[in-house]
C-alpha positions as CSV (number, residue, x, y, z in Angstrom):
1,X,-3.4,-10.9,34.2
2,X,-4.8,-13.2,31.6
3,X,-3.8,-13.0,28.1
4,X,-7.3,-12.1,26.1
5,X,-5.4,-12.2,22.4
6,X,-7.1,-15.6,21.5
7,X,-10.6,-15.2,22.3
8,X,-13.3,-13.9,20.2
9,X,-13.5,-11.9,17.0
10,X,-9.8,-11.5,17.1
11,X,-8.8,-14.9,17.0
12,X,-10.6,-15.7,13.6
13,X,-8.3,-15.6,10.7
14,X,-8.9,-12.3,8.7
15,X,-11.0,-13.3,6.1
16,X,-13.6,-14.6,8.4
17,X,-13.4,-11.3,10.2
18,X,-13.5,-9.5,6.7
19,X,-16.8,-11.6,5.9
20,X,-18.1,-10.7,9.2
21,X,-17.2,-7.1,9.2
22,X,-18.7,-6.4,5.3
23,X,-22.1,-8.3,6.7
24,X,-21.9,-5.4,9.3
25,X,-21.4,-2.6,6.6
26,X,-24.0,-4.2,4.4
27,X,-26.6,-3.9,7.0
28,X,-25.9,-0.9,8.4
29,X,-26.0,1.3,4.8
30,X,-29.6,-1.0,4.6
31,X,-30.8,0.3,8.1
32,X,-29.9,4.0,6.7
33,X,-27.4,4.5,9.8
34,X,-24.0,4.0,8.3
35,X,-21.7,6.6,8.1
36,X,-20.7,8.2,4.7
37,X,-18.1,10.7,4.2
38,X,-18.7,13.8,2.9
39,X,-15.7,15.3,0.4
40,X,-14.4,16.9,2.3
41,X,-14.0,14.2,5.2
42,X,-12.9,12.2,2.8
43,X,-9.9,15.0,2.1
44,X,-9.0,15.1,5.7
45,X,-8.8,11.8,6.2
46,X,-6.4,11.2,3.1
47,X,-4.6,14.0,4.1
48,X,-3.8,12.5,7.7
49,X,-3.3,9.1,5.8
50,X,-0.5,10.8,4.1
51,X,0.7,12.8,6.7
52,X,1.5,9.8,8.9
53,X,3.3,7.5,6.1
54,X,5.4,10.2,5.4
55,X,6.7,9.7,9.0
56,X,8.2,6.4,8.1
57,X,11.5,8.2,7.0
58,X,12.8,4.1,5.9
59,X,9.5,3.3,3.5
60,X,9.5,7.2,2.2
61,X,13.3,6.5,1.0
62,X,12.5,3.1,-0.4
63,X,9.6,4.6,-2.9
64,X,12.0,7.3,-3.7
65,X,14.5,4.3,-4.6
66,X,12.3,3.1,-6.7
67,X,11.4,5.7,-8.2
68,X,15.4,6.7,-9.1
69,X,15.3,2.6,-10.6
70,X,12.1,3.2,-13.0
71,X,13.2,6.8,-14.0
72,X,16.4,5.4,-14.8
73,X,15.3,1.7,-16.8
74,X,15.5,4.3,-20.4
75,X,19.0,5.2,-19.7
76,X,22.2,4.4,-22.0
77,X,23.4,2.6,-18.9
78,X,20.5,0.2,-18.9
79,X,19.7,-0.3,-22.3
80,X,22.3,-2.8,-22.4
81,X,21.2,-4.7,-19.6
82,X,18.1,-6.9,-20.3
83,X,17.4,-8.1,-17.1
84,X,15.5,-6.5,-14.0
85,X,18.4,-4.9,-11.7
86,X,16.1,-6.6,-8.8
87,X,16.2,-10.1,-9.9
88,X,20.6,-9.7,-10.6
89,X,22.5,-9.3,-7.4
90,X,25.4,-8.8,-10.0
91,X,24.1,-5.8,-11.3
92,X,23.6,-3.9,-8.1
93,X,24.6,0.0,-7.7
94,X,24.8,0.0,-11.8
95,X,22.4,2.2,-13.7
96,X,22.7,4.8,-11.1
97,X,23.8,8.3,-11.3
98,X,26.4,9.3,-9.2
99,X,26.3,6.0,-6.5
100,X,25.0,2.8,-6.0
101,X,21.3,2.4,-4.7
102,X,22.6,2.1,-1.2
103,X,23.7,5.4,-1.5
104,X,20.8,6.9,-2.8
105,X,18.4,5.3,-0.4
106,X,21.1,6.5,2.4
107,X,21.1,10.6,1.1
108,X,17.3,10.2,1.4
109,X,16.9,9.2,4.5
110,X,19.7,11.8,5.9
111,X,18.0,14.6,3.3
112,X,14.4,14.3,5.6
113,X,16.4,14.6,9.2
114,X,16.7,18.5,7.8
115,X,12.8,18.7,7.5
């Protein structure tokens, strides 16, 4: 069998299939048969969108990281601390409560295998 993966539309770099693609869209809404999305397709679709990143159990617990990091930048622990706990290896696990980051990102994950 013949590998097929660098023929055609799909060996252009993206942005030439981009350019290509939006030329497509453009004349399509002009020729009055695109498709558009009603609301509540729309909904459905974001819905699903959702559904299916929140299956990725490792990127779920790394927005919840970051989310622990930004709700904890005010704290008395980090006032102190001008720089950015990414950019300071030193600082890493402080400015946490109750464990380092590793720790955090770690209960997360283990706290969806109960879902």
């Amino acid at each position: 069998m013949s590998d097929t993966s660098k023929r055609g539309f799909a060996s252009m770099d993206e942005a030439k299939q981009r350019e290509i693609a939006s030329k497509g869209g453009h004349a399509a809404h002009e020729k009055g048969t695109a498709h558009e999305f009603t609301s509540e397709e729309a909904r459905e679709a974001g819905r699903k969108g959702g559904e299916a990143v929140s299956q990725d159990r490792e990127h779920m617990a790394e927005i919840g990281s970051k989310g622990g990091k930004s709700s904890h930048k005010g704290s008395k622990s980090n006032q102190n601390n001008e720089s950015n706990d990414d950019d300071n290896e030193e600082n890493e696990g402080k400015g946490t409560r109750g464990g380092t980051r590793e720790q955090h990102s770690q209960a997360g994950k283990q706290s969806h295998k109960n879902k």
